[in-house]
Structure formats: C-alpha cells, structure tokens
C-alpha positions as CSV (number, residue, x, y, z in Angstrom):
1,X,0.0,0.0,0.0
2,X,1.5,3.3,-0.7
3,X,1.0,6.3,1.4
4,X,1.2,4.3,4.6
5,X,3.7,6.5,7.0
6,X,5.4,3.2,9.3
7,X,8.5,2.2,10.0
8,X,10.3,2.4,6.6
9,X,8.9,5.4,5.4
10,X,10.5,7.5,8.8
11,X,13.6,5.9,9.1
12,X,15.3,8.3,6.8
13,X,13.4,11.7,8.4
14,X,15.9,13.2,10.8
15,X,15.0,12.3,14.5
16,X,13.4,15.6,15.6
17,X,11.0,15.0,12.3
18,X,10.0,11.5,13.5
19,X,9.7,13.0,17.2
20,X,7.1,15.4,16.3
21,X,5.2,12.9,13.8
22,X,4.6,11.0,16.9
23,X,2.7,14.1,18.4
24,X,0.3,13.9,15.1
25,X,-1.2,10.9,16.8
26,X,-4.4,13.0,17.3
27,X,-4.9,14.5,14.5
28,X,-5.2,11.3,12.7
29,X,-7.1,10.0,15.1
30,X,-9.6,13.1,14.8
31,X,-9.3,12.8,11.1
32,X,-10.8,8.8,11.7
33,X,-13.3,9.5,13.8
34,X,-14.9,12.0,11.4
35,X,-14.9,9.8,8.0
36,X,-16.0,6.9,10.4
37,X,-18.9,8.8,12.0
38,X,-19.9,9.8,8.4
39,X,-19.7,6.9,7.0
40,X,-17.3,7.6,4.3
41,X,-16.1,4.5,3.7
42,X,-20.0,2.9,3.0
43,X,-20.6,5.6,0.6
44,X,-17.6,4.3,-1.3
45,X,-18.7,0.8,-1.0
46,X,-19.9,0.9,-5.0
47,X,-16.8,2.6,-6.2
48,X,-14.8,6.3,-6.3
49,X,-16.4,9.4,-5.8
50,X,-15.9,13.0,-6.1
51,X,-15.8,15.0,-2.8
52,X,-18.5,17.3,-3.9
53,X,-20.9,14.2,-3.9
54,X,-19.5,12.7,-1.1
55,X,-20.1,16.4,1.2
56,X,-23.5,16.1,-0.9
57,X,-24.8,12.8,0.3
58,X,-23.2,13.4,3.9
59,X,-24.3,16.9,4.7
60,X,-20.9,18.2,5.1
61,X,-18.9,21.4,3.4
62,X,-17.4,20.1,0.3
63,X,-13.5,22.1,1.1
64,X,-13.4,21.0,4.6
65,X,-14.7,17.4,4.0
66,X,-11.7,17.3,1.0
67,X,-9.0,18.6,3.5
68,X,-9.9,15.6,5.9
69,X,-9.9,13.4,2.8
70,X,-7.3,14.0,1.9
71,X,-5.5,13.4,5.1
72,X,-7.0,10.4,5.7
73,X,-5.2,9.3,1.8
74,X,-2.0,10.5,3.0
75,X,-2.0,7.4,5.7
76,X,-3.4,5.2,3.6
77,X,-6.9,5.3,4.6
78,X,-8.3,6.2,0.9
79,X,-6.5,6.7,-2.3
80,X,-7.3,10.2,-4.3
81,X,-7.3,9.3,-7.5
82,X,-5.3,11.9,-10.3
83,X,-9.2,13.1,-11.0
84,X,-9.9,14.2,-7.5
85,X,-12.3,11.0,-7.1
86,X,-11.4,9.1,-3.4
87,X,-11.8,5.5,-3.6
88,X,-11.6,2.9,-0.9
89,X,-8.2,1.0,0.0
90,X,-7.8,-2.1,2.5
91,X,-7.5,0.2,5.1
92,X,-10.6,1.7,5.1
93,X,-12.5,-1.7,3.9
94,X,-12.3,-2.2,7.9
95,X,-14.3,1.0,8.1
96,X,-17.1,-0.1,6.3
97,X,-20.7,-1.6,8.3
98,X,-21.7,-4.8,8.8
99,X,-18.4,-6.3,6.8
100,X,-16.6,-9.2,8.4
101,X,-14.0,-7.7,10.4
102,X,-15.7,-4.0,10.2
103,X,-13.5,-1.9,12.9
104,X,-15.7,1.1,12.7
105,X,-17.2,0.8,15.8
106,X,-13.7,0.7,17.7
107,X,-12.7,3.5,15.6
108,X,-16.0,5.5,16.7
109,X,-14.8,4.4,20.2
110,X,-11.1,5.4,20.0
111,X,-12.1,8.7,18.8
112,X,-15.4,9.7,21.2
113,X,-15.1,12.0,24.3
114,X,-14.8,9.6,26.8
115,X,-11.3,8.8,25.4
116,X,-10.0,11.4,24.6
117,X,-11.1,13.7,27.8
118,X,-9.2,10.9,30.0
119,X,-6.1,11.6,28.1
120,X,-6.5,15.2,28.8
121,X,-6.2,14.3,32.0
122,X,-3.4,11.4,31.8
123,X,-0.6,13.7,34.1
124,X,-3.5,13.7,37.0
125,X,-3.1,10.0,37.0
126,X,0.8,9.9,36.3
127,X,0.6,12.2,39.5
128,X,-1.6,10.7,41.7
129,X,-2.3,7.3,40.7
130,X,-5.9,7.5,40.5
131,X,-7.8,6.9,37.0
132,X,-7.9,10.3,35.3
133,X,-11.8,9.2,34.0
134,X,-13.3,10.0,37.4
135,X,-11.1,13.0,37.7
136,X,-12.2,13.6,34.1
137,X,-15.8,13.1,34.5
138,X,-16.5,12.8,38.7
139,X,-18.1,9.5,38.6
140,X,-16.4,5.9,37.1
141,X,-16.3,4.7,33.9
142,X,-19.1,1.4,34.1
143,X,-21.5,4.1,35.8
144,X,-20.7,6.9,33.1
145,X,-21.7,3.7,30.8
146,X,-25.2,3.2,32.7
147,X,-25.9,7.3,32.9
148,X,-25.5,7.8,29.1
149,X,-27.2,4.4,27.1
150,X,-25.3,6.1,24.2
151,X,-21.9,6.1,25.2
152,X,-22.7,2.2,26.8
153,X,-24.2,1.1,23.2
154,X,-21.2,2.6,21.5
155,X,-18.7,0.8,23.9
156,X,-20.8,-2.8,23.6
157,X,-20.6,-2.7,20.0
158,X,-16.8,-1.9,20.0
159,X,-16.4,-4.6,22.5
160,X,-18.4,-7.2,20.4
161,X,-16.1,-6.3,17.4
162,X,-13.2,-6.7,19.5
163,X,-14.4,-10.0,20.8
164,X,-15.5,-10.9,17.5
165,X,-12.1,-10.4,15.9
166,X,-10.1,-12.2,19.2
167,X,-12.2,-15.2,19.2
168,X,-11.1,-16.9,16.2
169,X,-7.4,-16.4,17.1
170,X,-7.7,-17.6,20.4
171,X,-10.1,-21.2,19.6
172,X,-7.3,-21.3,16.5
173,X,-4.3,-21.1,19.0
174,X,-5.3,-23.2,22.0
175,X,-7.5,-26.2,22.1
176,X,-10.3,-26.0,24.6
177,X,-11.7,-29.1,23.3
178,X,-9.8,-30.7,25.8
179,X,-12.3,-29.8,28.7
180,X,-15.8,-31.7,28.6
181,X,-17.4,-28.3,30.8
182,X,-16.5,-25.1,30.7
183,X,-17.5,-22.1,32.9
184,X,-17.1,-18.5,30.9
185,X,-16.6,-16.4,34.0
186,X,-17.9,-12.5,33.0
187,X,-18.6,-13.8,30.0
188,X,-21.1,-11.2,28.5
189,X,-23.9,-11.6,26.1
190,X,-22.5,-15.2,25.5
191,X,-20.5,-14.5,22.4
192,X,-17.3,-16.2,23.2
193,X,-18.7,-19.2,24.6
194,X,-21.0,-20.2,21.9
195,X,-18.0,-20.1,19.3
196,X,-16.4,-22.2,21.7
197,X,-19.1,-24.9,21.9
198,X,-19.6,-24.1,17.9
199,X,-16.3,-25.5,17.4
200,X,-16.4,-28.0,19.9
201,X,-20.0,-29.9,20.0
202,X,-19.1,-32.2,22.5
203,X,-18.2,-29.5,25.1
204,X,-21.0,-27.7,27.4
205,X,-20.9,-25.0,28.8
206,X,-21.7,-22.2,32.0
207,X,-21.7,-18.6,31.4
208,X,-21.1,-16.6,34.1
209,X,-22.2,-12.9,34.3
210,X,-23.9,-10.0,35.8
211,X,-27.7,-10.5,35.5
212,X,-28.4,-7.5,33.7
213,X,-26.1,-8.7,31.5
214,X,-26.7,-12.3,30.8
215,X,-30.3,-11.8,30.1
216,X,-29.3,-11.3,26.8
217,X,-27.5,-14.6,26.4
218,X,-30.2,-16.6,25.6
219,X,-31.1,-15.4,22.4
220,X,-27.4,-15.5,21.2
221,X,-26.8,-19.1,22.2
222,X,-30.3,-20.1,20.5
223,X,-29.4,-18.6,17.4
224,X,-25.6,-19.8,17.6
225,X,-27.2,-23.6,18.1
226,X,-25.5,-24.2,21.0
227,X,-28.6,-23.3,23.8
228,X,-28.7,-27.1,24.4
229,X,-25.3,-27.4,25.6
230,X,-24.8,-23.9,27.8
231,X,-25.9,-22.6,31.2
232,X,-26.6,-19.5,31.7
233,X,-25.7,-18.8,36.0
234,X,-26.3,-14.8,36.9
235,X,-23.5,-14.2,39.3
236,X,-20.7,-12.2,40.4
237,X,-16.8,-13.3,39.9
238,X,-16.2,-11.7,43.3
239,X,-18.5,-13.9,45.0
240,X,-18.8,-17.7,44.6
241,X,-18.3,-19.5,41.2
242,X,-20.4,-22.5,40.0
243,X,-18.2,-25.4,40.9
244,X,-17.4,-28.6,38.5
245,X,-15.9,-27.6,35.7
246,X,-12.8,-28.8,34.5
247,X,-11.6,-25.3,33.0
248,X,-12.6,-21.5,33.8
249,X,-12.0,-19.2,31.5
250,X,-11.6,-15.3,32.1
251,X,-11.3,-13.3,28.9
252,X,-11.0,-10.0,29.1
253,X,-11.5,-9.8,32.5
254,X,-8.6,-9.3,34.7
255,X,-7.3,-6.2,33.1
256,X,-9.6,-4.2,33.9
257,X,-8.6,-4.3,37.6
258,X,-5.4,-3.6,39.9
259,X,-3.6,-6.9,41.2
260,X,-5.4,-7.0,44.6
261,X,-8.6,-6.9,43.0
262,X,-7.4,-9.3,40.2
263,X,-5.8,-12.1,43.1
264,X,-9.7,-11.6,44.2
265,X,-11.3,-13.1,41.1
266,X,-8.7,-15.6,41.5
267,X,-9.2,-16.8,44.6
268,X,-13.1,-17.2,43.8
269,X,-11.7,-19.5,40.5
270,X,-9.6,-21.5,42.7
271,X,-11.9,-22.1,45.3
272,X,-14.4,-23.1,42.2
273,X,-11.9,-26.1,41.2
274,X,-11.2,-27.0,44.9
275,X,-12.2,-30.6,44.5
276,X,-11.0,-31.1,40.9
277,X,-6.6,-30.7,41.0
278,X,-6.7,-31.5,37.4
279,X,-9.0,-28.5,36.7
280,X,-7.3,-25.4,35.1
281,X,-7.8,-21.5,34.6
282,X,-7.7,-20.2,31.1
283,X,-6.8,-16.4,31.5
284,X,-7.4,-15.3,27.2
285,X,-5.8,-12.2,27.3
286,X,-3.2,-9.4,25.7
287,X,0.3,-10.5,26.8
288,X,2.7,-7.5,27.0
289,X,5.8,-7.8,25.0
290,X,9.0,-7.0,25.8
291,X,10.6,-3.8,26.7
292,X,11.8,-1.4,23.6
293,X,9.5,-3.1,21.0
294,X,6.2,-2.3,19.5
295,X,2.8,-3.8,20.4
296,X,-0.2,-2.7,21.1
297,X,-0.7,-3.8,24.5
298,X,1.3,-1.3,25.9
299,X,-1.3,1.5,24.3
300,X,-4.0,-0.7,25.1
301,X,-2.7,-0.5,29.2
302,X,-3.3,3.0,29.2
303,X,-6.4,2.9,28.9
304,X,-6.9,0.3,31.5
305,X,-5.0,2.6,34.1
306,X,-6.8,5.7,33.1
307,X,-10.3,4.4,32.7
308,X,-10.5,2.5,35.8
309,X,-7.1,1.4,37.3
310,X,-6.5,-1.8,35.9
311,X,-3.6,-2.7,33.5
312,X,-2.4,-5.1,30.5
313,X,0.1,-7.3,32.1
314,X,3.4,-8.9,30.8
315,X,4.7,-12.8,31.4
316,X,6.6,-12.0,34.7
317,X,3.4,-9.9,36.2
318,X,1.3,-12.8,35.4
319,X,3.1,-15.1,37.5
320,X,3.2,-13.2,40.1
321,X,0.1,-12.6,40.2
322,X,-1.5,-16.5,39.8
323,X,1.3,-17.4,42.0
324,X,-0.2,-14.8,44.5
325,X,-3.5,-16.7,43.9
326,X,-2.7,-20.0,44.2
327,X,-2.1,-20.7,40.4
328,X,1.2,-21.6,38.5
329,X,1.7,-20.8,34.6
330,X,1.9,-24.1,32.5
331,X,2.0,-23.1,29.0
332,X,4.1,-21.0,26.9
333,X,2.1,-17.9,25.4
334,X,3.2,-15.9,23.0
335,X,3.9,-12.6,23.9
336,X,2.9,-9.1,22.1
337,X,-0.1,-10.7,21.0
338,X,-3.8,-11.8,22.4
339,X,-2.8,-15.5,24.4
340,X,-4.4,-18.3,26.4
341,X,-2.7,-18.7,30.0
342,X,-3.4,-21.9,31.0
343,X,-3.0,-22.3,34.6
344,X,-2.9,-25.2,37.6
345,X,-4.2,-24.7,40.8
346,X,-1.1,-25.2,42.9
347,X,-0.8,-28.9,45.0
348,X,-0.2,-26.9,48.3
349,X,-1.9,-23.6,48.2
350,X,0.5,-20.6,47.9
C-alpha cells in the first residue's frame, strides 16, 4: 500500500521530524473519527467518488470534508485518485458496516469524548495514581456507561467487534476441546462461549455474568445452536463460582482491575476447582511484550490505568500474580499478541 507512514517510510526523516510525527497521533485520530462517523467509507462501497458528492450525500462542506480526505489518503486510509475522485483501500475496507472484520465501531470508540477527555487528563493519573476518568468526569467509567445508554451502546458494540475479531485467534491457537465443561466467567452476552461450543459440540458449557447482562444470552446461544449445551448462571466473579468444571476461563477480565482486585477473582476461581486438581484456569488475554519493542498492549494499558485502574500485564506480572492466587503458569504464550494462560491450581496452596 502506498502512502502508509510506518517504519520504513521515517527511518530516513531526521529524529526531531520522527519526534514530532509522533505528536500527530491526534490528529489522525480526529481525522478517523470523522470519516467513520460519516460513514465515508459505506458511501464508497460501490466505487470512487468526487468529494462534492461525497459532502452532498453526507451533509458536510465540500472544502473541509476534501481537507480531511485528503488526510486520511495521505495514511493510507483512501486513495485520491489523479481526477480528485477518493476510492476505498484495505484500510478503510475495515471501516465499512456490517463487513466481516468491520472496525468502525472501535474506531467511533477510540475517537469519542470519553477517550479522549481521560487523556487530557493522563498527568492527574501519572501524578496521583488515580484513574484520570473520574477526575475527568467525577463518577467511574461502568457508571458513566449506565448514565449515558449512548456512550454504553457505543462501547458494547466496540467490544463485540473486538471479541468478534479475538475469538477466532484464540479457539485457532489453543484447544479448549480438551475440557468436557467449561465455565465462561464474566462472559457477556454469551458470544465467546457459543463459538467455543460451535467448534467444539461435544463441550458444554456455564456462562457466568452480571444479571443485567446475561439476560441477553439466551437469544445468542439459541441462534448460535448451541442453547442445548450452555448454562446460563447470573453471578458475580467476586463472589462464589459455579463449581465442577474442569476449565474456567476469564477473557478480558482481569485487566480491567489492579492486582489485589485481580488475586480476588482468582481466589473465587480456585476455590471453584477446589475438588478437581486436574481443573485449570484459562486467562485469554493481551500478553505485554517486551521492553523497547512495538505492540499494542502497551497503548492498550493506558487505557486500562486511566479508565479505571486496571492494566495489561506482561509474562513476569502474570506469575506473580496466579502465584499470589494459588495458580502456577503451564504453558508458553506468546507474547505481544492476544494469548491463552493456561493455569494449575497449585498442590499446596501458595
């Protein structure tokens, strides 16, 4: 793809060039959010177009729409054609609806106010500690979810895409096959486990949620044919845990809180597979890489510290923290990417 600004392109720029590229970061993002929110890339779906029709069918101002345009070609996002026309690229396939592997959502996500306040306010938590959301917004994130259904729809649907896109690797990567009954422990809406179960039909499953939220699951696991095979438990991963299952998974789960909160959730999994040794915890998520090399995880932890505290952890932080709990690591996942963890309860406690 041409245009594309990465490594090879800014290796030759003179350091203080590539120093304040890296300051551009929101611009581009801006520039993203707008062609997402106007769905630029659908109205290209059917071929190139001219900006004046583009600003015509999306209510915009035909110069200012063009300038962002042509931004967004610069990185990549759309190619301007030598007649002015913009037409779409594999980059900004992703930003098209309702297409497999449609990212628009996260996009819309990444770029909305509830981000991007919390960053204005990143040195409150570099200072203090303390999540710079609330200090951003006076109240915590999940409850800033609940007081505005908007914000909360925008942030389920970036989190179903997410999931969406993370599943497949994952049930690709690490056979859960192995284990005849599985408990998804803050599961959601059920979307993980049915794939699971999809892949695997002589599995069954638990899911495991908030009430409020499994409600939902029903429906999903109906129309994912797997309803027969899947519990659905309303419960609390801080509390007590189903027991008898021979694996527990957490996806997504623990980052979202500090360690002590984290060992917590553990302890409730452990307890869980008190009477089964052979059981094992299945922790499915982003392993930090290491130090001085790219991956998104370490982006992907700032958000977890500013939006409520938690944070994206790397191999050594892991086991330290099962080992806090009770568990011991006993695979090898690969690091810088999404990974299962699968864990043993340890023989003799901690």
């Amino acid at each position: 793809m041409t245009g594309v600004v990465g490594p090879a392109m800014t290796a030759a720029l003179p350091a203080h060039v590539r120093l304040l590229l890296l300051t551009d970061g929101k611009r581009i993002s801006r520039v993203l959010h707008v062609v997402a929110e106007l769905g630029i890339a659908d109205e290209l779906a059917d071929g190139p177009l001219p900006v004046p029709e583009l600003a015509e069918r999306t209510h915009t101002h035909a110069d200012s729409l063009g300038r962002v345009l042509r931004v967004a070609a610069a990185f990549g996002v759309f190619e301007e054609q030598p007649d002015g026309r913009y037409a779409l690229t594999d980059l900004s396939e992703a930003l098209r609806s309702g297409v497999p592997g449609s990212q628009r959502d996260m996009v819309l996500y990444n770029g909305d106010e509830m981000l991007w306040r919390s960053y204005g306010r990143l040195m409150h938590t570099v200072r203090t500690g303390q999540p710079a959301f609330e200090d951003a917004y006076g109240h915590g994130f999940f409850e800033h979810l609940e007081q505005n259904p908007q914000a909360g729809a925008l942030f389920d649907r970036a989190m179903t895409g997410m999931s969406h896109a993370t599943a497949r690797m994952l049930i690709d990567g690490f056979d859960f096959g192995r284990f005849a009954r599985i408990a998804d422990v803050g599961g959601g809406h059920g979307y993980f486990l049915s794939e699971v179960l999809r892949h695997h039909p002589d599995v069954r499953g638990t899911l495991v949620d908030r009430p409020s939220v499994v409600e939902e699951a029903h429906k999903l696991l109906d129309e994912a044919g797997v309803a027969d095979r899947a519990e659905v438990v309303p419960g609390d991963f801080f509390q007590e845990l189903p027991p008898g299952r021979d694996a527990y998974v957490l996806k997504a789960v623990l980052h979202d809180w500090d360690d002590e909160r984290a060992v917590a959730i553990l302890e409730r999994v452990r307890e869980a597979l008190a009477d089964n040794p052979e059981g094992r915890l299945l922790i499915c998520e982003f392993l930090v890489g290491p130090a001085n090399r790219w991956d998104r995880g370490k982006l992907l932890d700032l958000d977890m510290l500013i939006r409520f505290g938690g944070r994206e952890r790397g191999e050594d932080q892991w086991r330290a923290l099962l080992a806090a709990a009770g568990f011991e690591l006993v695979n090898e996942p690969v690091p810088g990417r999404w990974a299962v963890l699968e864990c043993r309860p340890v023989p003799d406690g901690r």
